[in-house]
C-alpha positions in Angstrom: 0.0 0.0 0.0 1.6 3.2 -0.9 1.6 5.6 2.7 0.4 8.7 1.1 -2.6 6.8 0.7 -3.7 6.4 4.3 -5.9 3.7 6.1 -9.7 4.9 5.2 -12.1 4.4 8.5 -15.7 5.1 7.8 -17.1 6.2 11.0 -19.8 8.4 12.1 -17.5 9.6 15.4 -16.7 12.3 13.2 -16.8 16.4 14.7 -20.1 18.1 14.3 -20.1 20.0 11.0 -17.4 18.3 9.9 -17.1 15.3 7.0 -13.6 14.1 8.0 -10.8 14.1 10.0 -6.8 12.7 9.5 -4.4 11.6 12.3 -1.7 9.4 10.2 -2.0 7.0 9.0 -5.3 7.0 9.8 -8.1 9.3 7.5 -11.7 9.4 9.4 -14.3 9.3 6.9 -18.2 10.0 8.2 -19.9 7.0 5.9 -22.6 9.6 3.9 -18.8 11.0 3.0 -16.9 7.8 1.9 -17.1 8.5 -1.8 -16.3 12.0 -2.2 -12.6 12.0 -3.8 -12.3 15.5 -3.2 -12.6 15.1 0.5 -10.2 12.1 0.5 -7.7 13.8 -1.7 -8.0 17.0 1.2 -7.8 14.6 4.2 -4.5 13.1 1.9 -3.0 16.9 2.0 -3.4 16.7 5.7 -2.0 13.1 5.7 1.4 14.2 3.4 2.2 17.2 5.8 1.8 15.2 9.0 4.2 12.9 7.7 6.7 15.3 6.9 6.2 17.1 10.6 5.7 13.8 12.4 2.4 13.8 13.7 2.1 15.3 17.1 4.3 18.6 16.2 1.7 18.9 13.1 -1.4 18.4 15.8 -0.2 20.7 18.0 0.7 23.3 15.8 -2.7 22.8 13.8 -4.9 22.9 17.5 -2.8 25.7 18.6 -1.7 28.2 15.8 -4.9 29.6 14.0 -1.6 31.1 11.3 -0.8 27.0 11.1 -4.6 26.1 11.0 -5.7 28.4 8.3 -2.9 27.8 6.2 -2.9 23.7 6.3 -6.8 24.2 5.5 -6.5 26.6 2.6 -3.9 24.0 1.2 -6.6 21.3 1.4 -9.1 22.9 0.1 -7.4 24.5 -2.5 -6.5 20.7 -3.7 -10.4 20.3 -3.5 -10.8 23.1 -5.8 -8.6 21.9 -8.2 -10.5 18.5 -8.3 -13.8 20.2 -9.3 -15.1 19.1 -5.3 -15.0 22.2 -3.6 -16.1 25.8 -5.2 -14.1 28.3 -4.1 -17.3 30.2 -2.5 -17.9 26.8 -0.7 -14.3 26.4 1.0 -14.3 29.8 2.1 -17.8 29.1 3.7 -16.3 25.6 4.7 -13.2 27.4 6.4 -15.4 29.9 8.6 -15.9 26.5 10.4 -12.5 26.2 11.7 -12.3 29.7 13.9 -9.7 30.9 11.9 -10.5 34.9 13.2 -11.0 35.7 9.2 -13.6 37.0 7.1 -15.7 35.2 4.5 -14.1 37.7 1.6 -10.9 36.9 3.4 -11.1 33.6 3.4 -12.2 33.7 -0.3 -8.9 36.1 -1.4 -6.8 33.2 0.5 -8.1 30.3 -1.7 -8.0 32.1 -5.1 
């Protein structure tokens, strides 16, 4: 199995509001989301850089720094957009989710 893949879970022990989650290797999956390769290719962003950072530095940062949070969520969305899964109106709304202290139009201007 190649690593940047991850080990899928569908579960429904998945955040309020929220379709997914990664801790490597593992990528959460809430079932009704299971088949939406745009969420799976985000989750894999997620995946990739927690690998690189080792995965509690990368959780920390990413529950700590809203800088680190934003900018590891406007990476995996932007590879959502590109996919054709995500508009960019939609991950901007998606982002406001995340308490990032930024507007909608900023949020927008970040995934463009």
């Amino acid at each position: 199995m190649d690593e940047s893949a991850g080990v899928i879970v569908r579960t429904r022990l998945i955040p309020s509001g929220f379709a997914g989650f990664t801790v490597w290797p593992f990528i959460f999956i809430h079932p009704d989301y299971a088949d939406d390769p745009g969420l799976i290719a985000h989750e894999r962003v997620h995946l990739a850089e927690q690998a690189r950072w080792l995965v509690l530095p990368w959780l920390a940062a990413y529950l700590l720094s809203r800088r680190f949070r934003r900018d590891a969520e406007v990476r995996a969305y932007r590879r959502q957009i590109d996919m054709g899964s995500a508009s960019v109106a939609g991950a901007a709304a998606a982002l406001m989710k995340y308490r990032l202290g930024i507007t909608l139009d900023q949020a927008r201007s970040l995934l463009v």
